[in-house]
C-alpha positions as CSV (number, residue, x, y, z in Angstrom):
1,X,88.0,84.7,128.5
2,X,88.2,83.3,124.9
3,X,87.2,86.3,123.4
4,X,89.9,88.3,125.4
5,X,92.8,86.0,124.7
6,X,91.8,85.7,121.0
7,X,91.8,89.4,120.8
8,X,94.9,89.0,121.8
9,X,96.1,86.8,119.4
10,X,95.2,89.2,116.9
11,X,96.9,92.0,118.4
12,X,100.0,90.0,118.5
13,X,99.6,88.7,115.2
14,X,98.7,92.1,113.7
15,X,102.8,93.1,113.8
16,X,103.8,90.4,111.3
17,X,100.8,90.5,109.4
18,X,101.0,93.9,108.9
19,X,104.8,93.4,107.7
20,X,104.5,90.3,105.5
21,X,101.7,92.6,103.7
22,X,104.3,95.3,103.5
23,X,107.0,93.1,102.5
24,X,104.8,91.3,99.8
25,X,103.6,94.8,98.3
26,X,106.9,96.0,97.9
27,X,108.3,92.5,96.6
28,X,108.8,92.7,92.7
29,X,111.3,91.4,91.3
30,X,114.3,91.9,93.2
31,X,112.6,91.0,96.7
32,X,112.5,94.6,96.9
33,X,113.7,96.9,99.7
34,X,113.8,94.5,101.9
35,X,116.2,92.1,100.2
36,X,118.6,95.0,99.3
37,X,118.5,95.9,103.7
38,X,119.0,92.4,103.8
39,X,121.6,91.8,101.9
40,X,125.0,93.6,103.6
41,X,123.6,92.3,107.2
42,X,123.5,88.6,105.6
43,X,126.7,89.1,104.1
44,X,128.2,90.1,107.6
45,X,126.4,87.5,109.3
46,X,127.7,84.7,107.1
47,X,131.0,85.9,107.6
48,X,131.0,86.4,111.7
49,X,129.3,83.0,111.7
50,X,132.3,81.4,109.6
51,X,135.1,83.0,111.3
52,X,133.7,82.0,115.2
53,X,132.6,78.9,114.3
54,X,134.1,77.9,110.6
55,X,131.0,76.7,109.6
56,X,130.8,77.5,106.1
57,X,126.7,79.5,105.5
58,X,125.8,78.2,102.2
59,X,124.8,80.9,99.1
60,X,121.5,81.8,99.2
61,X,119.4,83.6,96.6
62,X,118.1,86.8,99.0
63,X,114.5,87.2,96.9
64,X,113.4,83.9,98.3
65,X,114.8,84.2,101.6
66,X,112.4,87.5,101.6
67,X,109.9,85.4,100.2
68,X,110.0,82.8,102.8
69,X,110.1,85.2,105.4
70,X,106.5,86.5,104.1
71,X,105.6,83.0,103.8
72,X,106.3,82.0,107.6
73,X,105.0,85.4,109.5
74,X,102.0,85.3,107.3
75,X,101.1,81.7,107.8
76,X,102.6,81.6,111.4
77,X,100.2,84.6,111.9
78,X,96.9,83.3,110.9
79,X,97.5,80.0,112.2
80,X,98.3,81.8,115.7
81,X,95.1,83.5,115.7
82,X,92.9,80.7,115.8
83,X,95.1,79.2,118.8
84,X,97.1,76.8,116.5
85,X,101.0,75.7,117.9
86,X,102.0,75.2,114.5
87,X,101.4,78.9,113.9
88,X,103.5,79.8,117.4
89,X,106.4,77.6,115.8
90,X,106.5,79.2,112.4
91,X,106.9,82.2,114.4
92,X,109.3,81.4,116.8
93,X,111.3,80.2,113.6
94,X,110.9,83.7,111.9
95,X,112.1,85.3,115.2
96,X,114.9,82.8,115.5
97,X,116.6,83.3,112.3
98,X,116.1,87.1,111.6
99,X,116.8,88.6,114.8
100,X,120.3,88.3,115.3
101,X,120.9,88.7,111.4
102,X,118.7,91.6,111.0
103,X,119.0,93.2,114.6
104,X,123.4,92.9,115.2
105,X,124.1,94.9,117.7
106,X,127.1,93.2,118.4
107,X,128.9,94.6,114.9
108,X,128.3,98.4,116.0
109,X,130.8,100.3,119.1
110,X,128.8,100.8,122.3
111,X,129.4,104.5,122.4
112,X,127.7,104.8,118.3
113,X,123.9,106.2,118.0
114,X,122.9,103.2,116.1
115,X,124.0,100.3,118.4
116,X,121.0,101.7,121.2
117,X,118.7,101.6,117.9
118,X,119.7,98.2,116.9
119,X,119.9,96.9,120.3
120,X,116.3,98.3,121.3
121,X,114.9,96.4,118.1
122,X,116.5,93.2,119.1
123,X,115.7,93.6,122.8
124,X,112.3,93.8,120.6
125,X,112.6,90.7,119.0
126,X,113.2,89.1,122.4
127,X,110.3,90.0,123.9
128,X,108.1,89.0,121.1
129,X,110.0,85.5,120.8
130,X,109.4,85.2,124.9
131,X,105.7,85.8,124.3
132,X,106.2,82.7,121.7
133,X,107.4,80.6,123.7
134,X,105.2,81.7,127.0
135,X,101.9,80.8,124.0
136,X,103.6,77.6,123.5
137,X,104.4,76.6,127.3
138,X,100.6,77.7,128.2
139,X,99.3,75.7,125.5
140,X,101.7,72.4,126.0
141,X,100.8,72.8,129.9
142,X,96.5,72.9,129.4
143,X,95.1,69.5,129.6
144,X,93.2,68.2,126.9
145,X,89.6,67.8,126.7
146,X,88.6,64.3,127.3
147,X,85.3,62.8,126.1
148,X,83.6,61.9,129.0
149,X,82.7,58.0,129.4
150,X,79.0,57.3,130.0
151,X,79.0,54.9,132.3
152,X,76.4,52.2,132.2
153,X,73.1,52.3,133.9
154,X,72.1,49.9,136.2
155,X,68.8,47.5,134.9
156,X,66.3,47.2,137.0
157,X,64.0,44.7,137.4
């Protein structure tokens, strides 16, 4: 059973390993491609988010938002594959903030071609932050390992 389920870990983990690798090798100096996809969507983001809720999203620089991006899905990732919660969290985070900047479906008409292929990825991103927060409930719910007490033996006499 610990084998299967840490097999499993690495298949899970293998999707944002495999992208913070991708993402690092194509960083340079600009954050690369994926700070210039990331850009117009943050852009549009910021602004929907100010004009629903006139919260003000402060200026960020996009190269180390792609940066710490790589740094929480590869760290989340490793951790996650030896069974650590920390690692689950870091992920969780990732999934948090990027999905509904990355994935908006909600700035495309219904009827367009890309608002199924946007809303398929997030539907996406849903299911992997689900699976999150299913490892985290499963882990939270197992009880802990308790020494056990030796208890005293008797003397005889």
């Amino acid at each position: 059973m610990a084998f299967t389920s840490f097999i499993g870990r690495v298949l899970f983990a293998s999707v944002f390993i495999l992208s913070a690798w991708q993402e690092f090798n194509e960083y340079g100096v600009d954050g690369g491609p994926a700070a210039k996809a990331l850009e117009p969507k943050l852009n549009i983001f910021s602004k929907h988010v100010s004009a629903q809720t006139g919260f003000q999203v402060p200026d960020l620089e996009i190269k180390y938002l792609v940066a710490a991006a790589i740094a929480l899905k590869g760290l989340g990732s490793l951790l996650f594959i030896f069974g650590s919660s920390i690692g689950a969290y870091l992920l969780l985070l990732h999934q948090a903030i990027a999905t509904p900047i990355l994935y908006d479906f909600y700035n495309y008409d219904a009827e367009k071609k890309e608002f199924g292929q946007i809303f398929t990825k997030f539907t996406q991103s849903l299911a992997l932050l689900g699976a999150l927060l299913f490892f985290i409930g499963m882990k939270n719910s197992m009880p802990r390992r308790q020494l056990k007490k030796k208890s005293p033996k008797s003397k005889t006499v």
